[in-house]
mmJSON file of the N, C-alpha and C atoms, coordinates in Angstrom:
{"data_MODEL":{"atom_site":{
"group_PDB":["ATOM","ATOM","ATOM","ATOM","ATOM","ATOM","ATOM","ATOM","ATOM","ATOM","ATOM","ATOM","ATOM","ATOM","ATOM","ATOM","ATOM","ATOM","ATOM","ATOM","ATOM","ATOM","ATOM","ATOM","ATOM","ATOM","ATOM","ATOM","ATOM","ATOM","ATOM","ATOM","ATOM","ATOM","ATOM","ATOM","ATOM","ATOM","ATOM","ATOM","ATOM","ATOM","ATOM","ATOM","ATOM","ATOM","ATOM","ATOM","ATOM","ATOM","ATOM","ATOM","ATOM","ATOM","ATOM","ATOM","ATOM","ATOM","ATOM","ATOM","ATOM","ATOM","ATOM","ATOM","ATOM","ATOM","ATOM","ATOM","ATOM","ATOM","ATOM","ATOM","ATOM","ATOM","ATOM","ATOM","ATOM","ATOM","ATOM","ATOM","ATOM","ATOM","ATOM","ATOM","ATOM","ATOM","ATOM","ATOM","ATOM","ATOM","ATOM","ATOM","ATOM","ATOM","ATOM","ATOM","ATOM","ATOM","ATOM","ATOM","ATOM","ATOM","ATOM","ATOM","ATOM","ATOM","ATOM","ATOM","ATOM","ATOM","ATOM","ATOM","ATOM","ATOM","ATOM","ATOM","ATOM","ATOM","ATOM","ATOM","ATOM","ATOM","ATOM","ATOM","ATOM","ATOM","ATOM","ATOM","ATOM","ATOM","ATOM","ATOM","ATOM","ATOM","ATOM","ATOM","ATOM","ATOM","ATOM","ATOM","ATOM","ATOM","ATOM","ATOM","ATOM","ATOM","ATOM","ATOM","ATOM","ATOM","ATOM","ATOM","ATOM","ATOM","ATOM","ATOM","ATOM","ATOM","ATOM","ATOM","ATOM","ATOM","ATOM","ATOM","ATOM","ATOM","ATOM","ATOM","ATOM","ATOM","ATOM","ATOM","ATOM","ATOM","ATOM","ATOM","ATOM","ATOM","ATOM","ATOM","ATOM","ATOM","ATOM","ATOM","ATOM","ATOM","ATOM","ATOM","ATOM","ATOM","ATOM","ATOM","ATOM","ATOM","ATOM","ATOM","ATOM","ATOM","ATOM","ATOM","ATOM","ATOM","ATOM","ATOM","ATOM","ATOM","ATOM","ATOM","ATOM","ATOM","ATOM","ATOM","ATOM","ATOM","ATOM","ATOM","ATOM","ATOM","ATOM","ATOM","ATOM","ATOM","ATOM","ATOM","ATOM","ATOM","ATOM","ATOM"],
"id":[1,2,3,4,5,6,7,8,9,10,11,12,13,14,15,16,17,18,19,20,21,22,23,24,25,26,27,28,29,30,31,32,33,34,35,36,37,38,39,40,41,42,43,44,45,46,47,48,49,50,51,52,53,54,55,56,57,58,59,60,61,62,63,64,65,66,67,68,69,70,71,72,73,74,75,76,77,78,79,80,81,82,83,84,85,86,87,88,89,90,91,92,93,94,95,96,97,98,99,100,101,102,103,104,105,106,107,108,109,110,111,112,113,114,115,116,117,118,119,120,121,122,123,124,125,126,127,128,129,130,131,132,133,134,135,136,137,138,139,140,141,142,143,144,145,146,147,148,149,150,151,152,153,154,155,156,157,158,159,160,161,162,163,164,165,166,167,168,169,170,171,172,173,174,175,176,177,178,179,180,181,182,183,184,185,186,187,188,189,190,191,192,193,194,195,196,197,198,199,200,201,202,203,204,205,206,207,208,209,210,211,212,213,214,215,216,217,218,219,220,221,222,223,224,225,226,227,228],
"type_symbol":["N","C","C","N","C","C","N","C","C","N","C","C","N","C","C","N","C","C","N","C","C","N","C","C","N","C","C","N","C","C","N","C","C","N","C","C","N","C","C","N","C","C","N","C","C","N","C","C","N","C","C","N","C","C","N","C","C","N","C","C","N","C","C","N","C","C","N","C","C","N","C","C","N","C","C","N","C","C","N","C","C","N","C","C","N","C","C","N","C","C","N","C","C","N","C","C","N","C","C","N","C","C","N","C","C","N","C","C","N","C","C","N","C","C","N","C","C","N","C","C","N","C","C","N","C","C","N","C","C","N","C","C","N","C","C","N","C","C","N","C","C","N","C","C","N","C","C","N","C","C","N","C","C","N","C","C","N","C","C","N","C","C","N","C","C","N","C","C","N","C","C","N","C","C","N","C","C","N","C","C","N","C","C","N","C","C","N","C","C","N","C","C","N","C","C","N","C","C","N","C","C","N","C","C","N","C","C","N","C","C","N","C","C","N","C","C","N","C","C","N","C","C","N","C","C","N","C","C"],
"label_atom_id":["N","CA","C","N","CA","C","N","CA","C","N","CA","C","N","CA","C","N","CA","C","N","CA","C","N","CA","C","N","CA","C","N","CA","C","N","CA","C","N","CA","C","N","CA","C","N","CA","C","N","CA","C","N","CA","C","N","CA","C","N","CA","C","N","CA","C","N","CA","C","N","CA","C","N","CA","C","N","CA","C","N","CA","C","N","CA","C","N","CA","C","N","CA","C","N","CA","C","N","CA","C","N","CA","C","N","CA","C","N","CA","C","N","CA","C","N","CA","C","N","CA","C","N","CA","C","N","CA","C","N","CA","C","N","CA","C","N","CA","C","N","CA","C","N","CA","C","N","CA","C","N","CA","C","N","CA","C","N","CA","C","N","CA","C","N","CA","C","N","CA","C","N","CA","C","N","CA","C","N","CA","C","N","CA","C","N","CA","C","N","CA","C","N","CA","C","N","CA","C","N","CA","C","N","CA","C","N","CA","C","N","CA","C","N","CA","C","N","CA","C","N","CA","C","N","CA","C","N","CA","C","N","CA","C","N","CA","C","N","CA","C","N","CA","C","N","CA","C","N","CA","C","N","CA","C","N","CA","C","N","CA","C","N","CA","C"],
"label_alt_id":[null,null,null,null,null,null,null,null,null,null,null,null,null,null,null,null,null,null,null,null,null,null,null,null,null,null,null,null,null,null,null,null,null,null,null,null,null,null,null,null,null,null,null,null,null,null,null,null,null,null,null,null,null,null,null,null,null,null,null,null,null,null,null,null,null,null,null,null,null,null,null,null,null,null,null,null,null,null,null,null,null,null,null,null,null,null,null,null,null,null,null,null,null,null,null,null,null,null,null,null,null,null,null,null,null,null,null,null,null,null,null,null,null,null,null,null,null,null,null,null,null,null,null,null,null,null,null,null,null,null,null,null,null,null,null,null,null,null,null,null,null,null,null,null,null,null,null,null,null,null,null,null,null,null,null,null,null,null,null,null,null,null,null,null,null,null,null,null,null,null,null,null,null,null,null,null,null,null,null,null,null,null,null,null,null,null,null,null,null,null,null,null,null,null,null,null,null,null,null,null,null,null,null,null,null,null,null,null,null,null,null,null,null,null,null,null,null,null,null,null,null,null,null,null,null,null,null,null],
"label_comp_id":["UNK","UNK","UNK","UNK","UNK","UNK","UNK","UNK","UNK","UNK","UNK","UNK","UNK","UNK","UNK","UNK","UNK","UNK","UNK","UNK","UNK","UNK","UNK","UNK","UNK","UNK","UNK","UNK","UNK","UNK","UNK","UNK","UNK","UNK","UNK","UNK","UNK","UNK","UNK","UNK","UNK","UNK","UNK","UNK","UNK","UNK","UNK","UNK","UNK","UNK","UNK","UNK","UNK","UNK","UNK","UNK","UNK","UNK","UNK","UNK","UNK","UNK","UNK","UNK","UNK","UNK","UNK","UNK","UNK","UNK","UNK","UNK","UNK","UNK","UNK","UNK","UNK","UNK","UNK","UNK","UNK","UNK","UNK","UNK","UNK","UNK","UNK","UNK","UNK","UNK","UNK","UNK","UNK","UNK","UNK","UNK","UNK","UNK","UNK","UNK","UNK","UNK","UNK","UNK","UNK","UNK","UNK","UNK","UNK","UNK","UNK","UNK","UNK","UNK","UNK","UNK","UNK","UNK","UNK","UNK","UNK","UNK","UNK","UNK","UNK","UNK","UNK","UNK","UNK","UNK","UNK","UNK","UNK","UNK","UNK","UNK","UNK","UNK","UNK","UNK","UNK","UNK","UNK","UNK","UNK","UNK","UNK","UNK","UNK","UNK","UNK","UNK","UNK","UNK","UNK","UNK","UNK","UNK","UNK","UNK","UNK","UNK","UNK","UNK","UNK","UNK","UNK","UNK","UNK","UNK","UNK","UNK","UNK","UNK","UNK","UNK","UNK","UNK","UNK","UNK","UNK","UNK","UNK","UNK","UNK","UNK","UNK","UNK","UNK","UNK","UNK","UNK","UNK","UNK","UNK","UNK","UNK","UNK","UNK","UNK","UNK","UNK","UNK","UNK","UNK","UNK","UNK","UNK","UNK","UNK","UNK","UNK","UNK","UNK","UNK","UNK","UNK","UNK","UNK","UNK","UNK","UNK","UNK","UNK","UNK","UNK","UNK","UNK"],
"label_asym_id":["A","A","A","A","A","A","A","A","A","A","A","A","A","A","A","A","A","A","A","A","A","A","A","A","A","A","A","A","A","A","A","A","A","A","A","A","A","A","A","A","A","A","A","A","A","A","A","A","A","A","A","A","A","A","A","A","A","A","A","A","A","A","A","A","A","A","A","A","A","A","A","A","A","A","A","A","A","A","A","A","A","A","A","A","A","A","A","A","A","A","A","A","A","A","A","A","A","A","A","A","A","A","A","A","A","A","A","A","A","A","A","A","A","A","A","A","A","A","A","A","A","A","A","A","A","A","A","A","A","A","A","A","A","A","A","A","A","A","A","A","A","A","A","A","A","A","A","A","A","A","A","A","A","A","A","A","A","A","A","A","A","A","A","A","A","A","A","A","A","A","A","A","A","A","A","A","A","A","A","A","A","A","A","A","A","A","A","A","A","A","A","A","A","A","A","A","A","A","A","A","A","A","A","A","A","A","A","A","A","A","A","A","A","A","A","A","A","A","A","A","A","A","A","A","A","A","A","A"],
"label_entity_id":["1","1","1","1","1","1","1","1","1","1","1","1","1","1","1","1","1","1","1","1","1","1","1","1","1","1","1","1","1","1","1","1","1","1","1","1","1","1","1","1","1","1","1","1","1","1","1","1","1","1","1","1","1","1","1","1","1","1","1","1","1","1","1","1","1","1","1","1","1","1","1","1","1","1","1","1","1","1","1","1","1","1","1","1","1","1","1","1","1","1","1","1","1","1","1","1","1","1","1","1","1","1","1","1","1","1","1","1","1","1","1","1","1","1","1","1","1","1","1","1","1","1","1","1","1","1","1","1","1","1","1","1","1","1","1","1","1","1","1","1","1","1","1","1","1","1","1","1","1","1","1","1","1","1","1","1","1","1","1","1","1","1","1","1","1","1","1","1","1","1","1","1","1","1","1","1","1","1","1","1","1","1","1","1","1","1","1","1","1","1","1","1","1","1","1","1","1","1","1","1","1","1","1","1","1","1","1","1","1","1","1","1","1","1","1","1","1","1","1","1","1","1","1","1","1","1","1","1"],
"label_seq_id":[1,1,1,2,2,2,3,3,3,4,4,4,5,5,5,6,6,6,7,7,7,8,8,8,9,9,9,10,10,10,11,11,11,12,12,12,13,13,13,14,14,14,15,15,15,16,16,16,17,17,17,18,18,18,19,19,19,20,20,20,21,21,21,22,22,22,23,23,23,24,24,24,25,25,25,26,26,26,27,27,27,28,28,28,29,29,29,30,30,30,31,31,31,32,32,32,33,33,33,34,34,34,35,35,35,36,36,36,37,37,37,38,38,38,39,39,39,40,40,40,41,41,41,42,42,42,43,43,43,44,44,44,45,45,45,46,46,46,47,47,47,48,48,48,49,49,49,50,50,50,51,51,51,52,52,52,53,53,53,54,54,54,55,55,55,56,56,56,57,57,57,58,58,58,59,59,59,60,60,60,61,61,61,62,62,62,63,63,63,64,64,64,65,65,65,66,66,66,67,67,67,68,68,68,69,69,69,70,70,70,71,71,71,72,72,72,73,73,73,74,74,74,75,75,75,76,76,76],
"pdbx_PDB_ins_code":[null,null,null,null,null,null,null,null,null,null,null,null,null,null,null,null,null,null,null,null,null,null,null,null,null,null,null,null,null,null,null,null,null,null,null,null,null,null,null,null,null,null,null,null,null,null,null,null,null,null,null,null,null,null,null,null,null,null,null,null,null,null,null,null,null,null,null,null,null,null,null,null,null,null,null,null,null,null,null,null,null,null,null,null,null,null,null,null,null,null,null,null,null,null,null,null,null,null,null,null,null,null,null,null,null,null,null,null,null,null,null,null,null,null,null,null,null,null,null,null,null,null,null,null,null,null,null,null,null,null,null,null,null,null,null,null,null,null,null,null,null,null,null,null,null,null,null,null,null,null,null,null,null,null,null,null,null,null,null,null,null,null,null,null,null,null,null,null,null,null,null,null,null,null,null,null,null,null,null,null,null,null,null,null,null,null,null,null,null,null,null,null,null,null,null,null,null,null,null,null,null,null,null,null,null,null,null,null,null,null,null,null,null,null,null,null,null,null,null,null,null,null,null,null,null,null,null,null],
"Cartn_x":[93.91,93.245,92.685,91.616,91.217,89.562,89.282,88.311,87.242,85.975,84.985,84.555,84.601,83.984,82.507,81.785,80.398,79.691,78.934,77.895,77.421,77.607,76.418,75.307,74.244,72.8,73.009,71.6,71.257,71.313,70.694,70.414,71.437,72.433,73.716,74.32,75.085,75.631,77.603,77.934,79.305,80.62,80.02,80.941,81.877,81.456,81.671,81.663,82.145,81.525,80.889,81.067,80.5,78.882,78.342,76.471,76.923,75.424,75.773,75.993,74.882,74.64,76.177,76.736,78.199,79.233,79.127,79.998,80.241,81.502,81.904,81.028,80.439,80.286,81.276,82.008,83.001,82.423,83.073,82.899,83.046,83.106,82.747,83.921,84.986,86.728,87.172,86.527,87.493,87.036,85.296,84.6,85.499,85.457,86.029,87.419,88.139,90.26,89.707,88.942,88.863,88.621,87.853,87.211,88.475,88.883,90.589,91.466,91.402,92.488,92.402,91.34,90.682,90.433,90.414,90.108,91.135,91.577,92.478,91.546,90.9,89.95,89.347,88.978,88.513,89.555,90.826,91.935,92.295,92.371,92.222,91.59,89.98,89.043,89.481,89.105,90.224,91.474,92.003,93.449,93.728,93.008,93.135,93.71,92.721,92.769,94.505,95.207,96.296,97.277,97.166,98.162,98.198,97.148,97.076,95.866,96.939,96.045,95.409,96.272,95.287,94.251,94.291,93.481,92.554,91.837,89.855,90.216,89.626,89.203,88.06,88.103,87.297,87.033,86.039,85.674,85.589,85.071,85.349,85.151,84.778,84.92,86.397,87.051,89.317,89.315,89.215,89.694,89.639,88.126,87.939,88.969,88.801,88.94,90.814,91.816,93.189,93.29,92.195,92.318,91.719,90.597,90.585,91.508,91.957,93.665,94.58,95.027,96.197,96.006,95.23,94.71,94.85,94.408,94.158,95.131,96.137,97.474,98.815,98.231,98.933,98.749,97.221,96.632,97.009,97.454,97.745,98.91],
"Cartn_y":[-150.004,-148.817,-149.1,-150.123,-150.305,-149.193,-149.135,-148.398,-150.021,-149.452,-150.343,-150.488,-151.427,-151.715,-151.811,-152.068,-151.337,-150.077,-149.811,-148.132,-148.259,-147.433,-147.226,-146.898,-147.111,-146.926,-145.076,-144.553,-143.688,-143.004,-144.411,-144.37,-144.205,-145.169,-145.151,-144.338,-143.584,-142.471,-143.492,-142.838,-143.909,-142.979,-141.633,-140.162,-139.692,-140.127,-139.821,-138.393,-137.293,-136.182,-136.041,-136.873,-137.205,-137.625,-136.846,-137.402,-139.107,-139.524,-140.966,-141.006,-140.146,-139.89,-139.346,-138.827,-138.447,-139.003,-140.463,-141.479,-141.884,-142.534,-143.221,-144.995,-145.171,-146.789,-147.415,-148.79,-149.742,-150.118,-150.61,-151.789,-152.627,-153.872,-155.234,-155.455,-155.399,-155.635,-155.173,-154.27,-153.838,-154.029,-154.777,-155.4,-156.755,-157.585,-158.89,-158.544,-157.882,-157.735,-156.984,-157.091,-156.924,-157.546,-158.543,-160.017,-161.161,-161.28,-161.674,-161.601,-159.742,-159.409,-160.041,-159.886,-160.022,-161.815,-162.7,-163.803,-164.952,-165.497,-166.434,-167.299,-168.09,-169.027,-168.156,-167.272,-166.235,-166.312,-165.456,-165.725,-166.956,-167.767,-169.381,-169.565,-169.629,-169.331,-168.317,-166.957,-166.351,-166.754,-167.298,-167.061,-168.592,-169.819,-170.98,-170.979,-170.445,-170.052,-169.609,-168.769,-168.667,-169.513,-169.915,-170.982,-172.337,-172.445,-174.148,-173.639,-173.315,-173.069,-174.302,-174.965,-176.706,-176.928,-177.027,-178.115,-176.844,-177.255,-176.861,-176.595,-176.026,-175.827,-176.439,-177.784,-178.222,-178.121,-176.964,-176.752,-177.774,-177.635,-179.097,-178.027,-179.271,-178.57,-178.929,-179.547,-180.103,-178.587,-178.199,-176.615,-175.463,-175.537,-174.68,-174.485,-175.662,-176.126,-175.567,-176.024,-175.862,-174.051,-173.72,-172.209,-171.652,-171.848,-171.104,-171.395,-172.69,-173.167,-172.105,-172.245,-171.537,-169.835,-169.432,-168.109,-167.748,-168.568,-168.518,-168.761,-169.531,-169.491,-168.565,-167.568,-166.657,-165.12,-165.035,-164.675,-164.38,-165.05,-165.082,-163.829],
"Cartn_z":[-18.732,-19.224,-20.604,-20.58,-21.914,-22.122,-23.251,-23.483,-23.841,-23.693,-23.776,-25.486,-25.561,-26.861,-27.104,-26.27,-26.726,-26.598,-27.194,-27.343,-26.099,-24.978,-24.141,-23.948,-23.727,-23.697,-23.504,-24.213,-23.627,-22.406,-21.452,-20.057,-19.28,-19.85,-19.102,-19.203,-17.334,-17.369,-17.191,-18.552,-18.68,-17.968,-18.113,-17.39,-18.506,-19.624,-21.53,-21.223,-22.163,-21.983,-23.272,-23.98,-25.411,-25.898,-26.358,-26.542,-27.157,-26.789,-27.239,-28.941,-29.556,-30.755,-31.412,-30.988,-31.601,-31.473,-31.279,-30.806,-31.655,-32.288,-34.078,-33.242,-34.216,-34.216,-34.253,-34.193,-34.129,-35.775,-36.623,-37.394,-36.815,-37.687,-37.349,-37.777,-38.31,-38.46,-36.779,-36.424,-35.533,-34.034,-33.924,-33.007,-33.141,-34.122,-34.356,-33.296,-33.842,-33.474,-32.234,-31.373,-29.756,-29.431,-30.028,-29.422,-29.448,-30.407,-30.671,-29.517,-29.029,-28.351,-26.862,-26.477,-24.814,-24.91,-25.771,-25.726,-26.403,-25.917,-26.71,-27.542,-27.26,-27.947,-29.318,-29.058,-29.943,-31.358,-30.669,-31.207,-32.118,-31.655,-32.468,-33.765,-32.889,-33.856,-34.978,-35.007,-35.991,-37.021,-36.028,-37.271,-37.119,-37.124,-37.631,-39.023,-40.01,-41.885,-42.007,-41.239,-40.862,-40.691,-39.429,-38.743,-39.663,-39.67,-40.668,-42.222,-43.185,-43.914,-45.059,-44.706,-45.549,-44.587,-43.652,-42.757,-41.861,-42.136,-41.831,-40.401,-39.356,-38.239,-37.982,-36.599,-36.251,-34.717,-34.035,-33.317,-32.161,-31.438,-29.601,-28.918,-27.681,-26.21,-25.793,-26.641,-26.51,-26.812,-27.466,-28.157,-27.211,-26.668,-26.141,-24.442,-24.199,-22.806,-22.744,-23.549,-24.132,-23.697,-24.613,-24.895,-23.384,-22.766,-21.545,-20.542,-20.321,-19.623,-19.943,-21.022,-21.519,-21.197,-21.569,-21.091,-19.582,-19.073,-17.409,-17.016,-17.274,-16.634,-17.277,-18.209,-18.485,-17.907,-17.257,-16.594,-15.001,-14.519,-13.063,-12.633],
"occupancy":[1.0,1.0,1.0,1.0,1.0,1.0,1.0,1.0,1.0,1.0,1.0,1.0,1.0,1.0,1.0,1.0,1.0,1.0,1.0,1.0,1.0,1.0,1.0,1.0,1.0,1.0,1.0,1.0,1.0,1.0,1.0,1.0,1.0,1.0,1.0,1.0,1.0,1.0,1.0,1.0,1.0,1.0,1.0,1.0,1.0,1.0,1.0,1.0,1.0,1.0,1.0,1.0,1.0,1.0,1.0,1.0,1.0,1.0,1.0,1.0,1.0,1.0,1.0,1.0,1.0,1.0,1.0,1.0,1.0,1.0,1.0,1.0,1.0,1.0,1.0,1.0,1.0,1.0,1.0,1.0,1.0,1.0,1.0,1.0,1.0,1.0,1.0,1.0,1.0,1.0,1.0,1.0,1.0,1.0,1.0,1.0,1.0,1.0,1.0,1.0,1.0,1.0,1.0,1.0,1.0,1.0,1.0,1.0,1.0,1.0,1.0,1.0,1.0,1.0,1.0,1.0,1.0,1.0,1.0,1.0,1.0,1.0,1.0,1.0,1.0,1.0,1.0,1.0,1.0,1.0,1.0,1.0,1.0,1.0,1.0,1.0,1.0,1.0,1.0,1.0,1.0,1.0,1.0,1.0,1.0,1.0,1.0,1.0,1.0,1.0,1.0,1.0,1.0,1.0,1.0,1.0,1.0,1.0,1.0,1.0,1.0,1.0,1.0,1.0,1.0,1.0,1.0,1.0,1.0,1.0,1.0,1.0,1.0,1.0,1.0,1.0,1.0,1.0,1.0,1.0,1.0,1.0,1.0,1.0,1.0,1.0,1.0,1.0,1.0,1.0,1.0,1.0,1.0,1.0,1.0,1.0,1.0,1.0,1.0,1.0,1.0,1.0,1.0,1.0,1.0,1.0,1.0,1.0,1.0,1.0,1.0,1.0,1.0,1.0,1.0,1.0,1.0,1.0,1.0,1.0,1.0,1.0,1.0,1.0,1.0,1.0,1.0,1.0],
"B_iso_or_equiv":[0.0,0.0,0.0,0.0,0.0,0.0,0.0,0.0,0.0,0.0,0.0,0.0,0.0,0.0,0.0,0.0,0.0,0.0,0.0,0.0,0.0,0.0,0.0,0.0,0.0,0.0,0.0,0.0,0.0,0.0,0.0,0.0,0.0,0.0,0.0,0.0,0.0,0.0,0.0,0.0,0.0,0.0,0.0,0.0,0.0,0.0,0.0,0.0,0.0,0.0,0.0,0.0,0.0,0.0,0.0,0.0,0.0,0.0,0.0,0.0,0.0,0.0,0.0,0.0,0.0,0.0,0.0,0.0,0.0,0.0,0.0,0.0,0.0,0.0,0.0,0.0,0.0,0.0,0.0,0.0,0.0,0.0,0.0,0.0,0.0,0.0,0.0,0.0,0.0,0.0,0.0,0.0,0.0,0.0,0.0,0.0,0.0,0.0,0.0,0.0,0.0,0.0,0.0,0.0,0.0,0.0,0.0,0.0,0.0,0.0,0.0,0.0,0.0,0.0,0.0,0.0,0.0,0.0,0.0,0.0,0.0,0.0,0.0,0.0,0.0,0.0,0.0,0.0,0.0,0.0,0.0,0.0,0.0,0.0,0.0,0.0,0.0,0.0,0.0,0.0,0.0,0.0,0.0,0.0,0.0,0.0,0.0,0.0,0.0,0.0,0.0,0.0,0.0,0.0,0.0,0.0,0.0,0.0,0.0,0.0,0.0,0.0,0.0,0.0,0.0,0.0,0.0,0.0,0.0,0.0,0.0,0.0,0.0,0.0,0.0,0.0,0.0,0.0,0.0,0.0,0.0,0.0,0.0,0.0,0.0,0.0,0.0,0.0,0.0,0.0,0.0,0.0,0.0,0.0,0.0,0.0,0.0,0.0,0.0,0.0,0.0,0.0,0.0,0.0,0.0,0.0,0.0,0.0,0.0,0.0,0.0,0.0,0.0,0.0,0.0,0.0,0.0,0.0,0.0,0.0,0.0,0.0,0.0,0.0,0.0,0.0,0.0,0.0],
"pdbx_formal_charge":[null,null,null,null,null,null,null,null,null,null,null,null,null,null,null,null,null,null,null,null,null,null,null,null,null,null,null,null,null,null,null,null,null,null,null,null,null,null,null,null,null,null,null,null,null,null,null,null,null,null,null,null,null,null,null,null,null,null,null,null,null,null,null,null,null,null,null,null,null,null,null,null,null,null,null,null,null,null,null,null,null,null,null,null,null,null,null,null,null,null,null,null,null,null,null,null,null,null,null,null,null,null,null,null,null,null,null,null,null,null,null,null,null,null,null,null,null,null,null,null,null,null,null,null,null,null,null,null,null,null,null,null,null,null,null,null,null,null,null,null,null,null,null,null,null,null,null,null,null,null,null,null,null,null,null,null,null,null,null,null,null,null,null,null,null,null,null,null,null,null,null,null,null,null,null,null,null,null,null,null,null,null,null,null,null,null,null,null,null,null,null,null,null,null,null,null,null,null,null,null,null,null,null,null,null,null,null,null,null,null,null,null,null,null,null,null,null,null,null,null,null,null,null,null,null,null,null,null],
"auth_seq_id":[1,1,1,2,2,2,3,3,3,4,4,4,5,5,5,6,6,6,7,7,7,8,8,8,9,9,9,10,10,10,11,11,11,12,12,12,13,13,13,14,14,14,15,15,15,16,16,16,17,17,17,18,18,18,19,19,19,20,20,20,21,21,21,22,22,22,23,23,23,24,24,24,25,25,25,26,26,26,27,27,27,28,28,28,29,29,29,30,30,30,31,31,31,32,32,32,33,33,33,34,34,34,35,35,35,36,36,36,37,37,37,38,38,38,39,39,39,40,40,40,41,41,41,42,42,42,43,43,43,44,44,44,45,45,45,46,46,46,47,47,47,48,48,48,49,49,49,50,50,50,51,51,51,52,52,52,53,53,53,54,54,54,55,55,55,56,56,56,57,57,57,58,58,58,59,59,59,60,60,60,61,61,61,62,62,62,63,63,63,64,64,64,65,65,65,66,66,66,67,67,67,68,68,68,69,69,69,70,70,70,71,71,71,72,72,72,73,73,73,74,74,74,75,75,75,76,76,76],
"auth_comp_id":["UNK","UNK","UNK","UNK","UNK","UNK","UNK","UNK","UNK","UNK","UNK","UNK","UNK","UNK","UNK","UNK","UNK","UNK","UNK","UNK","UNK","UNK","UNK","UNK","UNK","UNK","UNK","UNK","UNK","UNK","UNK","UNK","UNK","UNK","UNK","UNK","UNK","UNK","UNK","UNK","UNK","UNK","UNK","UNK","UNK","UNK","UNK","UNK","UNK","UNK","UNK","UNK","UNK","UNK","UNK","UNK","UNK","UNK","UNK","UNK","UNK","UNK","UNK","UNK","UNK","UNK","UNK","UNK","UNK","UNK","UNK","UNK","UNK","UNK","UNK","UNK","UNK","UNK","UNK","UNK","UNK","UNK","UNK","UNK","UNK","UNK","UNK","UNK","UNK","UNK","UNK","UNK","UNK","UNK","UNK","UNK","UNK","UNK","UNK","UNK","UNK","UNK","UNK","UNK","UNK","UNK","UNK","UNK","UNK","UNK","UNK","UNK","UNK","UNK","UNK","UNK","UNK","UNK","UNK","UNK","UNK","UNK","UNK","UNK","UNK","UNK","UNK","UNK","UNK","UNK","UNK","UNK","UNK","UNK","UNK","UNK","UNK","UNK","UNK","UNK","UNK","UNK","UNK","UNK","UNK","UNK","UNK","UNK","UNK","UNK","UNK","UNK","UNK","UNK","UNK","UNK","UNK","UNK","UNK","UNK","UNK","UNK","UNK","UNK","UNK","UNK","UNK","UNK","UNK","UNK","UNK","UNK","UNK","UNK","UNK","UNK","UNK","UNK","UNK","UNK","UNK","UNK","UNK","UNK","UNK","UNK","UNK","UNK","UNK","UNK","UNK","UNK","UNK","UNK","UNK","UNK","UNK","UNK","UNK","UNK","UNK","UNK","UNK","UNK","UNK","UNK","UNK","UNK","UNK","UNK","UNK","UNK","UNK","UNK","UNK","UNK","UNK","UNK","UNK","UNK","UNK","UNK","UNK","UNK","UNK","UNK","UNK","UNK"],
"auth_asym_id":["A","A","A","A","A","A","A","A","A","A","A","A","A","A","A","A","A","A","A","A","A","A","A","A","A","A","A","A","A","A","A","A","A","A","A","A","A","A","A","A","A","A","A","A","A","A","A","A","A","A","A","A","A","A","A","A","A","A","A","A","A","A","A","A","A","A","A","A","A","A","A","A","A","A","A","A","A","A","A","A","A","A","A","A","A","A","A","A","A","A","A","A","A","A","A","A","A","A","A","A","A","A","A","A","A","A","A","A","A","A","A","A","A","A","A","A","A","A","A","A","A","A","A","A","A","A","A","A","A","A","A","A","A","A","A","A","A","A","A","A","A","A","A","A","A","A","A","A","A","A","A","A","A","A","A","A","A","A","A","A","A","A","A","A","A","A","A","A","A","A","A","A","A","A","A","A","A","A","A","A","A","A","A","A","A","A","A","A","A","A","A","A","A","A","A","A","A","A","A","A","A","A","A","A","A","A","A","A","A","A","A","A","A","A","A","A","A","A","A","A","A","A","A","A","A","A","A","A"],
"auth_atom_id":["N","CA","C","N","CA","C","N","CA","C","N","CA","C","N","CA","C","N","CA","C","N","CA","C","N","CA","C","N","CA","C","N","CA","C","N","CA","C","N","CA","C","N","CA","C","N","CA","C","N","CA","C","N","CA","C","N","CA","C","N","CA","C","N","CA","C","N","CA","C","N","CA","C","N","CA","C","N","CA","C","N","CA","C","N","CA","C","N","CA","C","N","CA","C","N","CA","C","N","CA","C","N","CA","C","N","CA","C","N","CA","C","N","CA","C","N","CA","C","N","CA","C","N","CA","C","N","CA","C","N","CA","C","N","CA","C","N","CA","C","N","CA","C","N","CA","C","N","CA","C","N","CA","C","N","CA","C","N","CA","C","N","CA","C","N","CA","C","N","CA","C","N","CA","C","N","CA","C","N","CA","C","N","CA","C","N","CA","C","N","CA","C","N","CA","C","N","CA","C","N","CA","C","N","CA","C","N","CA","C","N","CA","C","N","CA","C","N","CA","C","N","CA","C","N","CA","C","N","CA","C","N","CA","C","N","CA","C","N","CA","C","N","CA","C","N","CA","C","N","CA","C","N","CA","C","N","CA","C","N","CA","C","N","CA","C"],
"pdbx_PDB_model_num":[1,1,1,1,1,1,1,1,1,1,1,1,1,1,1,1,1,1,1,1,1,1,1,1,1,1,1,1,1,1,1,1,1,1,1,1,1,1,1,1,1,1,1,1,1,1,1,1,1,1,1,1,1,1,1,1,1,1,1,1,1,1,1,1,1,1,1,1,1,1,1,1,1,1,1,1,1,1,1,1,1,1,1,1,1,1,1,1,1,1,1,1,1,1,1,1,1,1,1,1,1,1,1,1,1,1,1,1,1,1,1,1,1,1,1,1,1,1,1,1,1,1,1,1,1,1,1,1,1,1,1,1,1,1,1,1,1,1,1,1,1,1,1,1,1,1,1,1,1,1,1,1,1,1,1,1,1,1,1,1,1,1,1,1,1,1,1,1,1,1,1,1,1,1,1,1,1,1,1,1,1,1,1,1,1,1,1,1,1,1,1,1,1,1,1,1,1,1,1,1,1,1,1,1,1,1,1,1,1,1,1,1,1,1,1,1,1,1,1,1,1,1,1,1,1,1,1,1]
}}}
């Protein structure tokens, strides 16, 4: 039962009972910590500065590949 994180179009009938126009926008703190939540890799990305705070984050397709594995078999 998650709620959607993007604005729906005009067009789109989402079954809101809410005008689109009276909808709170997301910030971008709180777009980021959904992208985080729903994505492990995301996650990573994120809170590298965290986990290892000497050592830099260096991006790969090793990184990525780890993180959609790990995800997917937590997933099942």
């Amino acid at each position: 039962m998650s709620k959607s994180i993007f604005r729906s179009s005009p067009k789109n009938n989402s079954g809101s009972s809410m005008p689109f126009s009276n909808r709170p926008a997301l910030s971008r703190f709180h777009l980021m910590k959904e992208m985080a939540r729903r994505d492990f890799y995301e996650f990573v990305r994120q809170a590298w500065h965290v986990l290892e705070p000497g050592t830099p984050f260096v991006d790969g397709v090793h990184v990525l590949a780890i993180c959609l594995h790990l995800q997917a078999i937590t997933e099942v």
